[in-house]
N, C-alpha and C positions, 0 to 999 in steps of 0.2 A: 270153796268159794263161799262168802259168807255175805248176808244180805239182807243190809238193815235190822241187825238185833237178830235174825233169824239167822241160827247155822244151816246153811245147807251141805253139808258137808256128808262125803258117804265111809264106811266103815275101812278098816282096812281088810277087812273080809268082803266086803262088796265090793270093793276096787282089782281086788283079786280075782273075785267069781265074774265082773265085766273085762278082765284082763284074759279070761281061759273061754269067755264064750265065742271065738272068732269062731276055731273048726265048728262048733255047732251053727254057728249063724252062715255059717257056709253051706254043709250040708242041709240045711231046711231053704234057702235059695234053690240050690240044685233041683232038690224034691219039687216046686214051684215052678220054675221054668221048666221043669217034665211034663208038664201038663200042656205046655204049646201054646199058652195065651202069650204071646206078645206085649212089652212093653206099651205103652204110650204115656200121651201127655193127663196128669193124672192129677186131682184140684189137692191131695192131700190135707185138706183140710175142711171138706164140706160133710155141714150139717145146716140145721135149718135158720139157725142168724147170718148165714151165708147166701143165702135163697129166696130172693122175692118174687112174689106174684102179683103181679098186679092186670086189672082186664085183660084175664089169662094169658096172658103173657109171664113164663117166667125168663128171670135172667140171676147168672148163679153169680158170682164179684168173692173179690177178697181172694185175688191168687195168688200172694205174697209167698205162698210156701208149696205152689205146684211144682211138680218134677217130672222127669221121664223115666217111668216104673211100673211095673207090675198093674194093670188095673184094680186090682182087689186089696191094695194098702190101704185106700182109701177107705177100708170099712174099719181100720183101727180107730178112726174119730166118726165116722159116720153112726158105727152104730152104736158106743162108749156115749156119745150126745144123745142116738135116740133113747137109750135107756134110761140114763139120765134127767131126762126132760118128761120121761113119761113115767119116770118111778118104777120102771120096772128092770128087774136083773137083767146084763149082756144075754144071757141063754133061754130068758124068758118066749113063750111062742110069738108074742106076737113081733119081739125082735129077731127074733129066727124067719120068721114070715119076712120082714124087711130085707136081710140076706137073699132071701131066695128069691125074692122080686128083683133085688141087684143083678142077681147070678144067670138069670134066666135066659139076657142075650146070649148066653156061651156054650145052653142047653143043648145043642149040637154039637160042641167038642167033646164034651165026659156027659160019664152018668151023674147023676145029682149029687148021689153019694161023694164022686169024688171032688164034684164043685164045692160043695159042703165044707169037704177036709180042704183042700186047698184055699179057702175063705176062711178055715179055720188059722189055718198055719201063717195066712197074709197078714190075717190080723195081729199075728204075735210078731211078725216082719216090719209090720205097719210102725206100731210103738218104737221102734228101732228108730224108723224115720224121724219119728215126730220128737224123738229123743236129741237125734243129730238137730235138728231146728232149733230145739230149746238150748241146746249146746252152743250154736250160731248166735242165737238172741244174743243170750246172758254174757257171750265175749262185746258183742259191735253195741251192748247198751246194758252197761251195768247200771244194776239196781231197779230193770224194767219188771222182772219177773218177781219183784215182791208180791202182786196179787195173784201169783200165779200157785194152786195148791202144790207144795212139796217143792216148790223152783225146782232147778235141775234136779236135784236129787234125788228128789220124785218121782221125774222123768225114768232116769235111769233105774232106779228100784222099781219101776212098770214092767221095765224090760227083764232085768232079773226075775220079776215073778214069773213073768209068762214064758222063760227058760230053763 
């Protein structure tokens, strides 16, 4: 797909290596739904330009790309925007602290440890989703995703890395 002067185009070694990752993207689901949290309806796309307060009142908007999944995908953009916005690395404490403030309603299913890992593993589940969106976009409205870092290409070299 090419997009406005910019190629986004992926390798034939990355088409390959997104072509061989099903069984794995399989088995890291399974590992995931072992854990017994239950799907629901989930904003997949909140971060804090999604989220107004106003006379304490918040209200969250922009659910153009909610879905019914996993609760913990939604820290693939959740915490990628916090760190981003505050300059610090995904693994940094104080975005690890965000994490465990997410995780905390669940504090009664697992130990932290494994809420941890399971938060760990969503988020690399997570980029998957938001991969399939950008995929969606870039068909129903070509040439939207030129301001988009990397357009699809991007997207999907996210997901390779984190595989």
């Amino acid at each position: 797909m090419r997009s406005r002067g910019r190629a986004d185009r992926l390798t034939g070694d990355e088409l390959q290596a997104l072509a061989l990752l099903g069984p794995t993207l399989s088995e890291r689901l399974r590992e995931l739904d072992a854990l017994g949290i239950g799907d629901t309806l989930q904003h997949d796309d909140l971060h804090d330009r999604n989220v107004l307060v106003r006379h304490g009142r918040t209200v969250i908007f922009d659910w153009g790309d909610a879905c019914v999944s996993h609760p913990f995908l939604t820290l693939a953009v959740t915490l990628r925007f916090a760190a981003e916005h505050t300059g610090r690395a995904e693994d940094a404490s104080e975005i690890l602290a965000l994490r465990d403030a997410y995780l905390e309603p669940w504090s009664d299913r697992s130990s932290p440890a494994e809420l941890r890992d399971a938060a760990d593993l969503a988020r690399r589940i997570g980029q998957v989703s938001r991969a399939v969106t950008t995929c969606a976009i870039a068909r129903a409205y070509p040439g939207v995703l030129d301001a988009y870092p990397g357009g699809l290409a991007g997207s999907l070299r996210r997901v390779l890395a984190l595989f």
